[in-house]
N, C-alpha and C positions, 0 to 999 in steps of 0.2 A: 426637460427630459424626465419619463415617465423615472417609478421606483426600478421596475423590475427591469429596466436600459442602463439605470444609475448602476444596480446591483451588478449587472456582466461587465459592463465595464471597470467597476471595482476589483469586479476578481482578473480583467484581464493587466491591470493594473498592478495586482498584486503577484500575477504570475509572472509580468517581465521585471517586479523587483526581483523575485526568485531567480528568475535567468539571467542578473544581474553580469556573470561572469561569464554569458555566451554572448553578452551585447557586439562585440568585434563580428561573432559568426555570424547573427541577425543580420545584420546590417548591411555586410558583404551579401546576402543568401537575397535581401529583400533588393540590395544595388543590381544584382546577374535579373532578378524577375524585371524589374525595370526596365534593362535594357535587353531583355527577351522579349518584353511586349513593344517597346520603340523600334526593334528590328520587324517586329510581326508587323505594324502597322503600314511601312515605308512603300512596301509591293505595291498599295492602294494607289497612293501617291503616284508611285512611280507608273504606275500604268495610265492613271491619269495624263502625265507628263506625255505619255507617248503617245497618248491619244491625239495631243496636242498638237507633237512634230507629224506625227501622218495629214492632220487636215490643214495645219498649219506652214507646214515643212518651213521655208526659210525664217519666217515669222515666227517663228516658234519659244516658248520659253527658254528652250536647250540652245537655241541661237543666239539667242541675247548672251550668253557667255563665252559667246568667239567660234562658235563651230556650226557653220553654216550648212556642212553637207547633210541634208536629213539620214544618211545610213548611216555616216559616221555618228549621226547624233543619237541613231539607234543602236549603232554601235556598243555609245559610252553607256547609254540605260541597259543595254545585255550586259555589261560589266557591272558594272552599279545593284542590278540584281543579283548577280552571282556572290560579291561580296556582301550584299543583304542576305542572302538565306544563312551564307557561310556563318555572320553572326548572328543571325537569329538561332542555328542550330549550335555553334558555342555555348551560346547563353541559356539555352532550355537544356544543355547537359549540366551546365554548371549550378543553375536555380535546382534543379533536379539533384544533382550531389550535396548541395549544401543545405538544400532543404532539408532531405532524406536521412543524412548524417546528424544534423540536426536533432530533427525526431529519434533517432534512435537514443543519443547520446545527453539529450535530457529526460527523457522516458525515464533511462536507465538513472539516471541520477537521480529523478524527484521518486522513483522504485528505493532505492535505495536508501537515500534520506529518510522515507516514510516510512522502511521496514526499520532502519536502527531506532528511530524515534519511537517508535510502538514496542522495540525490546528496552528502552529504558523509560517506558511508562510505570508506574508500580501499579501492583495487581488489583487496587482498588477502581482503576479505571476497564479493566476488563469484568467486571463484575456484570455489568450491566450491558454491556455489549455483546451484539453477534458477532462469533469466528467468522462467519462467511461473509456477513457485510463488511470487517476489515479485511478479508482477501478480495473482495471486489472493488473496495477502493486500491488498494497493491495492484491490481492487474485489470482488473477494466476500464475502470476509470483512467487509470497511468495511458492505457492504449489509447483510448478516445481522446486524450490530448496528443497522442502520436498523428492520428489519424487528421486531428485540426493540421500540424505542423509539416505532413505531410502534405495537404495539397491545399486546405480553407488558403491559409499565410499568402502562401503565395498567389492563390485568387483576387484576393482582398487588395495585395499590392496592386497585381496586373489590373484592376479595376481602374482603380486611382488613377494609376499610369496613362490608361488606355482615355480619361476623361482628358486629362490636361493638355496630353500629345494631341490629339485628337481634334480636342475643343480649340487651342492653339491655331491648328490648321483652320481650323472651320473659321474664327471671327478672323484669321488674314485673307480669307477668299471671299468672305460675303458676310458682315456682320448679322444681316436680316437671316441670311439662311442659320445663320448659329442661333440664332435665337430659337427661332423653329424648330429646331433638331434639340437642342437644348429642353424646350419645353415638360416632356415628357418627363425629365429626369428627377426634379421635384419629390414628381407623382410617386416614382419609381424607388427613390429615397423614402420618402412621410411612410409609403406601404412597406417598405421594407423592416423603420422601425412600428412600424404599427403590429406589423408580424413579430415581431423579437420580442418587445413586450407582452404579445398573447404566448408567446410559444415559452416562453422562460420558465414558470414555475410549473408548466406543463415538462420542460426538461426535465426539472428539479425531480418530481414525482416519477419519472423515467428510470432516475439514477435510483432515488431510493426503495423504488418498487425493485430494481437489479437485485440492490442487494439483499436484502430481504428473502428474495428468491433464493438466491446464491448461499445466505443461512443458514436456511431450509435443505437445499443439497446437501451443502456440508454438514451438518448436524446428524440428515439421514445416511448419509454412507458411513459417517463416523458409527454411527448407532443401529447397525444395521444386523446387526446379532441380536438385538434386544427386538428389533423390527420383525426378523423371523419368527424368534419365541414366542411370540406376542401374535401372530398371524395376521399382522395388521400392513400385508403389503397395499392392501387395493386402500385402505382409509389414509394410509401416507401419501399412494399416488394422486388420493384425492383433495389433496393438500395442498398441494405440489403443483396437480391442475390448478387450484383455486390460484396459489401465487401469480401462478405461469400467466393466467388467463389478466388477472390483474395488472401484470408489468406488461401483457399485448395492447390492454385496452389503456394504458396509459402510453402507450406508442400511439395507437389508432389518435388518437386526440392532439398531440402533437404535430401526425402526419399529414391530417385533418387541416392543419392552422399551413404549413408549410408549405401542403401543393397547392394549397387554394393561390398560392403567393405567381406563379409560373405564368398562368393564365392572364393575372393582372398584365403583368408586366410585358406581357408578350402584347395586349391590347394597345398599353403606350409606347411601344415600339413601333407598332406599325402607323400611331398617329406622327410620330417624326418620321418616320419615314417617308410616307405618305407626301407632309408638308414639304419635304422637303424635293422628294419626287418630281413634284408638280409646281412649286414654287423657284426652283431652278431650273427646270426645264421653260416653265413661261419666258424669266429673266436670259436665258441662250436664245428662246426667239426672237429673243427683241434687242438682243444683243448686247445686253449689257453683262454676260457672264461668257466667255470662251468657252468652247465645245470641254478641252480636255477638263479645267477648272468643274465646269459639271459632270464630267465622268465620277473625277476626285470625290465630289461632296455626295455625289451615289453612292461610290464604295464603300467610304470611309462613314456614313451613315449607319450601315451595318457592324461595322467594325467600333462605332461608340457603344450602339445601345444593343446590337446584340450580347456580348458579352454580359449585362444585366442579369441575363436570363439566368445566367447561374447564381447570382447572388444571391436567390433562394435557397440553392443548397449549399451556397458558403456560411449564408448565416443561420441556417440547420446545424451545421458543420462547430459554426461559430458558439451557438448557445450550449448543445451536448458538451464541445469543450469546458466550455466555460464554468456548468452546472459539475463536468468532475471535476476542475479544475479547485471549485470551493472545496470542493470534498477531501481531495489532498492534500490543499493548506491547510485546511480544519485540524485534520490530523497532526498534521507536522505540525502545528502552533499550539496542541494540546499541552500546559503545561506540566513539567517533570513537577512532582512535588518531594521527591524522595531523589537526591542528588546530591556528587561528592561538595562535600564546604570547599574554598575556595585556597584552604590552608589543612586540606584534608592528608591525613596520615596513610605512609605505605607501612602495614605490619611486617617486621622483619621476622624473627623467631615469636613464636605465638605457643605459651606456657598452655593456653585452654583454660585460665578462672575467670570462672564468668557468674554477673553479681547484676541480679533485677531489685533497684530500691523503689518501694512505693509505684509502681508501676499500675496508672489504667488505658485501658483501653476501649474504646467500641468500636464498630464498624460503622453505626449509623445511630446520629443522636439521639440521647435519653435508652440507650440499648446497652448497657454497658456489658461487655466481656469477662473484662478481668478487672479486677477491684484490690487497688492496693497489695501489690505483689509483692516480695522481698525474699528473693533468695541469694545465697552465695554460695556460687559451687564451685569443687577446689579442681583446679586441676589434674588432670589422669584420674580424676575419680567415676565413677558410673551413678548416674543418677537420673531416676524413671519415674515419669509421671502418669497416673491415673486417675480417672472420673470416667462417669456420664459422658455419651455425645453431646456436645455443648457447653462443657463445662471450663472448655480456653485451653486445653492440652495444646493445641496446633499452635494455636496464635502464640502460644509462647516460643514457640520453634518461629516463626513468621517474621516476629517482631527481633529476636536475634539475627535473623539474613538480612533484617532492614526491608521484606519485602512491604511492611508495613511500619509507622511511626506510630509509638504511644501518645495518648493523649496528654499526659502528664508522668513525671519520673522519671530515671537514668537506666540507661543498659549498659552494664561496661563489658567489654573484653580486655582483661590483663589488664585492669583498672583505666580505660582508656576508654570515654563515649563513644559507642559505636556509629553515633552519628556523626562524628569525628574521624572517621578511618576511610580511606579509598573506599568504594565498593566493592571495585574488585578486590580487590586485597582481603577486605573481609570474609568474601564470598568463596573468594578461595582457600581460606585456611577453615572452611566448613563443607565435611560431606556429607549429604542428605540422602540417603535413603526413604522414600514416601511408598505411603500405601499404596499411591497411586501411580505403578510404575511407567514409568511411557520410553518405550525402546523407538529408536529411529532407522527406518527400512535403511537396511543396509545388514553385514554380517556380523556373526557373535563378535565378533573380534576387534572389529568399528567403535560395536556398542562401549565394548571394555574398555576401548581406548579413548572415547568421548570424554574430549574434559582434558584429556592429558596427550597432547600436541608430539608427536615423536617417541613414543613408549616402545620402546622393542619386546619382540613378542614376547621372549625369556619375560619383561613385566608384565604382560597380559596374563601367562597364563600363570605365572606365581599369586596373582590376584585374585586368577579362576577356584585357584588350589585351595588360599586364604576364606573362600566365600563356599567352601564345599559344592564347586560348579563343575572343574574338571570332568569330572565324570561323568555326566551326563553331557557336557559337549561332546566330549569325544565317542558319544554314541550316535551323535547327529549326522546327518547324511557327510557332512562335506566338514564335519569337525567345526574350527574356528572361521572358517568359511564359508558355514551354512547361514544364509538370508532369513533371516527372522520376521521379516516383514513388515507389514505399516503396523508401529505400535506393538511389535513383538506378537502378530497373533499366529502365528505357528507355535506357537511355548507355551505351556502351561504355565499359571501361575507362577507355582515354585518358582519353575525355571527362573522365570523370568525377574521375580526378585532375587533369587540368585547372582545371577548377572549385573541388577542395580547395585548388591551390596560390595561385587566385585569393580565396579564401574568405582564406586566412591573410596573402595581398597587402594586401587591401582592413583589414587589422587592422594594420596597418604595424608588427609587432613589431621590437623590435630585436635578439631572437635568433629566428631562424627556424631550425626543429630538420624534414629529408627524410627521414621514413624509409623505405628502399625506396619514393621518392616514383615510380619510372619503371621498376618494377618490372612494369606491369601493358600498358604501351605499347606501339608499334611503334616500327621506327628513326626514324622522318618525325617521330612526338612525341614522343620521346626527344630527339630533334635539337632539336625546337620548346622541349621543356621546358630544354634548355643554354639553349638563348638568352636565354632569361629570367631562368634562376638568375644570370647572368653579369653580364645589365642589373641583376639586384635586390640582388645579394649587394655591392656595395660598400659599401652604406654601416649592415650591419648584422652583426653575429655569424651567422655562417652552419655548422650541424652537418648532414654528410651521412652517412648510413648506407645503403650501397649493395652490392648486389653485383656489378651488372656496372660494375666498374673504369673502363669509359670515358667514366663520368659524371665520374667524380671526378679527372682527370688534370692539373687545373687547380688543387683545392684547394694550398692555402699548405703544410697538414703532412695529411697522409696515416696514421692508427697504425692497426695492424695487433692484433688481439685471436684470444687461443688463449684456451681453456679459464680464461676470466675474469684473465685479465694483459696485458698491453699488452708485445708482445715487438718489435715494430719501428715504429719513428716517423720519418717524412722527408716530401720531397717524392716526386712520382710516379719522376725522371729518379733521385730517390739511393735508391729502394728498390730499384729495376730494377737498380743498380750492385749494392746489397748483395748481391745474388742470392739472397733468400729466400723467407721466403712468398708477401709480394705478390709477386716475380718469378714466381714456379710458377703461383699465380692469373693472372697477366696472359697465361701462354702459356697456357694452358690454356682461357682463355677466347679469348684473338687468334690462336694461332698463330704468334704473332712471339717468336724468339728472341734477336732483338737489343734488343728496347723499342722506345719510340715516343715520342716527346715530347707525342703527343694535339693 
């Protein structure tokens, strides 16, 4: 068995472990194909048989079982068919329902499997990856094994079925003429894996040319603000072509290997055929084979190896499944590396002090981030970090959510290692506000209540109040009912942190983690959003990461971050004294060389 035979069948291998718990439905779905193709076959037979009572009449096959009149004998074959088709059309609605059901119902499963498994990936695995080629594995790929399960499965069976039933008949009426008719099928096999082997990593290149493409879309329609600005609609679409044109000519080459496959086959058909033709009809002149017996081995000749013919497009059918079918386990069997312990804590009341000892980090070796951390910060108290782009403000907010692990050192929450605690549980006694807001198409009101499962509006809009948004909702066309759209782009900035910082209000965390929360504002909500922080921040852990300094002039301690170390820590009035970085930052951004008290 070539590699690339070994390789589909590994993964088909691995999908019916995954189907593990539909083996009952399989099984019934593959038993109704079976005997939809043993009903299909019988007609052959049976018209054979009749052929037999007509030339044969008292003499007849039907006679030898006690019933002599040839009408009644055609009688009992009108009935005999009638309950043939009856179950033949039984059985092709039932292979038909359970295939179908089937298909949908693990689609739907291994969709779903593979979208939770990709929300509990941690964010170092999305680094590297395209959005659009993990929704193309979710939904195209998920389909193309729909599309096997819809109808390849059930081919694949009827094949089998149709040789054995089939062949059966053929060595009890003529072992010579089976041989003959048999001949072709070899051929018919070798060329079929000979095809799967060539077509395989031609699939493979099918699926990853998709998604790649599908990247591409999603990246441009995502980015498609910046695509106007930029006037670069015709250099995108010519992008776009290029993909497009790429994931065609990697069709074209596959399609190539596939249909050449039809022609084969169709050649050694018609040499069993043939032989067979002419080989039982000699044997009926010379009388060593009954007229009907040779009608049979004619009909039922067609009825082996014509069905062949599709076994091209079953295992087209076959390999495309197969190629996404790696693709979704890949995914699903990507492992978690950031995951509750096995004796991991649910946090009940959460005080908010929170203590980084000796803490490093990188993202990617010999790069280090953060270098020997150590803070302890007290509960309900407000405390804001500043640097440099680059200098590990965020990753300190990251590695508190668990969305990342330190490489060496402790994080606690209320003296308790955070890698120790549920995740949800941690995650949800932490509100985040980020620079980078992302609203989810739906209305203000949704947004607000995102996170918090059952909120009555009395709590949305007390949160709207808390976050100085009121206002400006209720200017909106449709109030808390107005549609804000994919990623909030009906709203302006403001707005739209506005609503984040109401979003993480209405979750009443007891650390609320800003990042660049007022980065995106004017001075009027900038001003609005103080006011708020001010009203909110008493009575919880409050972490600001800020660049413009005049947010922060209030916080309790103030540390100052270079190149992943924490070089100055105070309040706003004793770093201004030290006369250091933040001193530099603050004139530099105010112009005041004396300070300010804010």
């Amino acid at each position: 068995m070539s590699e690339s035979t070994s390789t589909s069948f590994q993964a088909l291998a691995r999908l019916l472990r995954y189907a593990s718990g539909y083996r009952r439905r399989i099984t019934l779905a593959a038993l109704y194909s079976a005997l939809n193709k043993l009903f299909d076959v019988m007609p052959e037979i049976l018209i054979g048989i009749a052929i037999d009572v007509v030339v044969r009449q008292q003499d007849s096959f039907v006679a030898g079982l006690g019933i002599s009149d040839p009408k009644w004998q055609m009688l009992l074959l009108a009935g005999l068919t009638l309950l043939i088709w009856m179950g033949e059309s039984l059985f092709e609605y039932l292979h038909l329902v359970m295939w179908r059901n089937l298909a949908q119902d693990l689609q739907h499963a291994m969709r779903l499997d593979a979208y939770r498994h990709v929300q509990r990936l941690d964010l170092a695995y999305f680094e590297d990856r395209s959005t659009g080629n993990l929704v193309s594995i979710l939904n195209d790929d998920v389909n193309q094994l729909e599309r096997f399960f819809n109808g390849g499965a059930n081919s694949l069976i009827q094949v089998v079925t149709t040789l054995l039933a089939v062949g059966g008949v053929f060595f009890a009426v003529s072992p010579l003429i089976a041989l003959m008719a048999f001949t072709p099928i070899p051929v018919i096999i070798i060329g079929a894996f000979y095809f799967q082997r060539r077509a395989q990593p031609l699939y493979a290149e099918v699926r990853n040319r998709v998604g790649m493409l599908a990247g591409r879309l999603s990246g441009n329609i995502s980015g498609i603000t910046t695509i106007k600005s930029f006037a670069t609609e015709e250099f995108e679409a010519g992008a776009i072509r290029q993909d497009s044109e790429a994931y065609v000519a990697a069709n074209r080459k596959a399609i190539a290997i596939s249909s050449a496959f039809i022609p084969i086959i169709r050649m050694a058909i018609l040499a069993g055929f043939v032989a067979t033709f002419l080989l039982g009809g000699w044997m009926t002149l010379e009388g060593r084979l009954n007229v009907g017996a040779y009608g049979v081995l004619v009909f039922l000749t067609q009825r082996l190896l014509w069905p062949l013919t599709g076994l091209a497009e079953t295992v087209d059918l076959f390999e495309r499944a197969m190629a996404s079918s790696r693709r979704i386990l890949d995914l699903i069997e990507v492992p978690v590396r950031i995951r509750d312990q096995a004796d991991a804590k649910i946090l009940a009341k959460v005080r908010g002090q929170i203590q980084y000892h000796d803490i490093c980090f990188s993202y990617s070796a010999g790069h280090p981030v953060l270098e020997n951390i150590n803070l302890d910060i007290p509960a309900s108290s407000t405390v804001a970090f500043v640097g440099q782009t680059g200098s590990g403000k965020s990753t300190l907010i990251k590695l508190l959510l668990r969305f990342y692990a330190p490489d060496s050192g402790r994080l606690l929450l209320d003296g308790e290692p955070v890698e120790g605690l549920q995740l949800d549980s941690l995650r949800r006694s932490i509100g985040l506000v980020s620079q980078d807001v992302f609203l989810f198409h739906g209305t203000v009101r949704e947004n607000i209540a995102y996170g918090t499962p059952g909120a009555s509006f009395e709590q949305v809009t007390a949160a709207a109040d808390a976050a100085e948004a009121s206002e400006f909702i209720q200017r909106l066309p449709q109030g808390y009912d107005t549609l804000v759209g994919e990623r909030g782009q009906k709203l302006s900035g403001g707005q739209r942190q506005r609503l984040s910082i109401a979003r993480a209000l209405l979750k009443d965390p007891p650390v609320l983690i800003l990042d660049e929360a007022t980065s995106a504002v004017d001075n009027e909500t900038e001003a609005a959003i103080q006011r708020s922080l001010l009203r909110i921040s008493h009575t919880r852990t409050t972490l600001i990461i800020a660049h413009r300094l005049s947010t922060i002039v209030h916080a309790d301690t103030i540390h100052v971050l270079d190149k992943g170390r924490i070089v100055e820590s105070g309040t706003h009035l004793e770093l201004l004294t030290a006369n250091g970085i933040y001193a530099s930052l603050w004139r530099v951004q105010t112009g005041d060389k004396a300070g300010a008290e804010g």
